[in-house]
N, C-alpha and C positions, 0 to 999 in steps of 0.2 A: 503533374509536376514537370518543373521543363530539365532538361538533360545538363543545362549550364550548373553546377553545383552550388547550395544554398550554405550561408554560413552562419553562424551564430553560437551562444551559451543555448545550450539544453537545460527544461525542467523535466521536471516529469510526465509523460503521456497524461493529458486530458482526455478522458472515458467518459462516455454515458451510453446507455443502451437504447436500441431502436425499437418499434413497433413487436417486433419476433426475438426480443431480448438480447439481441447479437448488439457486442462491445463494439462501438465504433470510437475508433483513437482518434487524438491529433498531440503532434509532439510539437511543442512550442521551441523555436529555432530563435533564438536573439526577439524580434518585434513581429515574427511571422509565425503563422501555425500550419504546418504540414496534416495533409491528411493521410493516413497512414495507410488506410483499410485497401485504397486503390492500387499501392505499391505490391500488394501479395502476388506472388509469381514474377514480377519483376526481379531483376541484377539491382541489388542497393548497393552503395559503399559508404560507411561512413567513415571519415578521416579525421583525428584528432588532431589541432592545429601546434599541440602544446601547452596552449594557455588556457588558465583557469582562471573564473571570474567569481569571487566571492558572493553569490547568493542576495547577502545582507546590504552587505558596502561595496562592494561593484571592484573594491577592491583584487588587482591580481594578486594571485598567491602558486604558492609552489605546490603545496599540498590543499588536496580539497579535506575538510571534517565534519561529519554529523551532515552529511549528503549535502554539501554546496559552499559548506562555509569555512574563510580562513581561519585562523587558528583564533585571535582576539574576539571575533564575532560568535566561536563557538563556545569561548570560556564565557561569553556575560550574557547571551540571551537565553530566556527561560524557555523558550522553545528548544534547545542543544542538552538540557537537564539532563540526569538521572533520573528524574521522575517522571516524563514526558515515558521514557521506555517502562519502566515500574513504576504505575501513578500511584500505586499502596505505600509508596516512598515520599510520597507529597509532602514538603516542609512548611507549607503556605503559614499554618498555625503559630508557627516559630520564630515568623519575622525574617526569616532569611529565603525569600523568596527572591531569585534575581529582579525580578519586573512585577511586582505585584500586580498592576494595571493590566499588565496581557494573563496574567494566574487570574483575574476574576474575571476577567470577559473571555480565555478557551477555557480554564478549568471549572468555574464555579457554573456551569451552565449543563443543559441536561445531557449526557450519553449514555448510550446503548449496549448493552451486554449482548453477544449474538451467538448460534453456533454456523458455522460455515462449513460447508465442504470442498476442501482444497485437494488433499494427497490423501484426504480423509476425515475425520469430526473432527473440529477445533473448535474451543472458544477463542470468541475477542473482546476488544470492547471500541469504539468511538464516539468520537461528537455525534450528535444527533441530527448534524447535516451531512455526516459524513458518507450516506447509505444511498445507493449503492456500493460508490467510489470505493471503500475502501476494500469490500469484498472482491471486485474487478482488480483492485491493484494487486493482491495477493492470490490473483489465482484460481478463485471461488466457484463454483461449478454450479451453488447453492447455498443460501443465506438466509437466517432466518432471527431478528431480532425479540430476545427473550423478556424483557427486562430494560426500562425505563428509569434511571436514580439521575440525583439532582447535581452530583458532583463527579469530576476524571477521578477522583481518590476513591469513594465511591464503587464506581465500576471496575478500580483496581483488584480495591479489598473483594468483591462478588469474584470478581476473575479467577484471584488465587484460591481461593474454596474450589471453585470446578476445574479450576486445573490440577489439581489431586486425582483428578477421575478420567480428566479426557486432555489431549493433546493444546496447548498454547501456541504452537508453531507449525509452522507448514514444511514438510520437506521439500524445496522448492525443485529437486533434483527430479521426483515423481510425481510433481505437480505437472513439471514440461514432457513429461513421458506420453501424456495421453489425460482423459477425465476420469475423475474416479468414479465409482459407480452410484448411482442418483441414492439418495437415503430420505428416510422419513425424518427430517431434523423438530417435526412436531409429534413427533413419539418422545423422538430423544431428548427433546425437553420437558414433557411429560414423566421419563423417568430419572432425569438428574435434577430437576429444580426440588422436589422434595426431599432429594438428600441433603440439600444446603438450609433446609426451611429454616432449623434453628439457627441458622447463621444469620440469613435474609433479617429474620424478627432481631437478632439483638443488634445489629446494627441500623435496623428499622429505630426503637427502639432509643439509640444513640442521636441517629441523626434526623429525630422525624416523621411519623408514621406515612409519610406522601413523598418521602427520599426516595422509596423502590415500589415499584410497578411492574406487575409481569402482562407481560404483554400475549396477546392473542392474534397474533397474524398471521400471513399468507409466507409459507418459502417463496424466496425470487429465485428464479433460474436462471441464470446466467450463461451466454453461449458465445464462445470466441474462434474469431477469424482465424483459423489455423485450417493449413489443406493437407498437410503431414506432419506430426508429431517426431521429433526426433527418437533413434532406439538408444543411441547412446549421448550423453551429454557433454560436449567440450566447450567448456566458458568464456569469452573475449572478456581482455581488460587490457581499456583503452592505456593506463601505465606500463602497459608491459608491450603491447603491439598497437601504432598510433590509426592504420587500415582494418576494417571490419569491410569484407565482401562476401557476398554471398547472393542466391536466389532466396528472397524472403519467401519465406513458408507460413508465416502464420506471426501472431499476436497472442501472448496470456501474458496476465498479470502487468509488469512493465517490462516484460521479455519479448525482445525480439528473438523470433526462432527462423536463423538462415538454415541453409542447406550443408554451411561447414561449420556451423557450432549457434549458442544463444548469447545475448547480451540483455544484461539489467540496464536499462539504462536510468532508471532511479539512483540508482547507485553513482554515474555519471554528472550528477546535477552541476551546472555551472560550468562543465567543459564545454568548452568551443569545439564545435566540427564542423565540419561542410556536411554536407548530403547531398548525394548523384543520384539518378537512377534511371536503369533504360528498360525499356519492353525486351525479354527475352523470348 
């Protein structure tokens, strides 16, 4: 990358893994894609210009919501929902779906019920093209899809059954601390998918005896470009201080982890910054 500083709206780090499972980034900058992985051990600075570009409608806006979007575009797209966070909240049935068209082509399509190990066992759930990706963007050390159903409501409703027993959320504070230690995620689904059996069956059941599928796969293991782990955590947020510098140290999830603190920059989506960076 050259030293003259690059400017544009940010989305969120583009992930895939390489041959040796190691996360390789690119942060899409306005119409150009940074590669990220080269900058480690480099002086970054990112600069926030001010301005925020809405996501949806390109429109500027004062405040970002629902990660990119002005305040109009998060009230009527069905992607900004309540349900999109809690799909067991799915109102599609009721006719008041904001966008039906985008509810039957993300929601009515197959996703994946998984357990991850992030700060430790969690279930999730995704699209069913969402895999790897989604487990790299939260952090995942290790990923292992349980469970095949035909709807996002679906893998809501499975969700909330095992999250009565194991963690839904990542503590992302000990997630950036270090990896959590490697686990048998095909034990542990061995010993929680038959405590939900009578759940699986009556909504089998409801929706279908071909709606849910347990699945028999491989954990993926997951390895990210970090050369130090921070010991204590201090946050950047570009609203509050518009320069992030630092010696980049490493890559998880969509964290960047410098030398004097970490930044989500999922979180950033649609802010304008520049990026510098020089060999230290």
């Amino acid at each position: 990358m050259h030293n003259s500083p690059l400017i544009g709206t940010i989305k969120k780090m583009r992930a895939s893994l390489d041959n040796n499972n190691q996360v390789q980034y690119q942060l899409p900058l306005g119409e150009q894609l940074i590669e990220m992985n080269p900058l480690i051990g480099q002086q970054v600075t990112l600069t926030h210009s001010g301005n925020i570009y809405c996501c949806n409608c390109n429109k500027k806006t004062k405040k970002s919501f629902s990660q990119g979007h002005c305040f109009n575009c998060m009230r009527k797209l069905a992607s900004c929902d309540m349900c999109i966070m809690k799909p067991e909240t799915c109102h599609f049935a009721e006719g008041t779906c904001r966008e039906p068209q985008w509810g039957e082509e993300n929601c009515f399509v197959p996703h994946y019920v998984y357990l991850s190990n992030t700060s430790g066992l969690k279930v999730g759930i995704t699209r069913h093209t969402q895999l790897p990706t989604r487990w790299i963007d939260q952090g995942a050390t290790q990923g292992l899809a349980i469970l095949k159903v035909s709807s996002r409501q679906l893998s809501g409703l499975v969700e909330v059954e095992l999250a009565k027993m194991i963690n839904d959320k990542t503590n992302w504070r000990t997630m950036l601390k270090g990896n959590a230690d490697p686990m048998d995620l095909v034990a542990q689904a061995a010993e929680l998918l038959p405590q939900i059996e009578s759940k699986i069956h009556e909504l089998a059941m409801l929706h279908g005896e071909y709606a849910i599928e347990i699945l028999k796969g491989d954990i993926q293991e997951i390895d990210y470009p970090v050369t130090q782990f921070p010991t204590k955590i201090a946050s950047y947020n570009f609203d509050k201080e518009p320069v992030v510098t630092g010696k980049l140290e490493g890559i998880k999830g969509q964290y960047l982890i410098f030398d004097t603190g970490v930044i989500n920059l999922r979180k950033f989506t649609a802010y304008e910054i520049s990026v510098e960076s020089q060999a230290s």
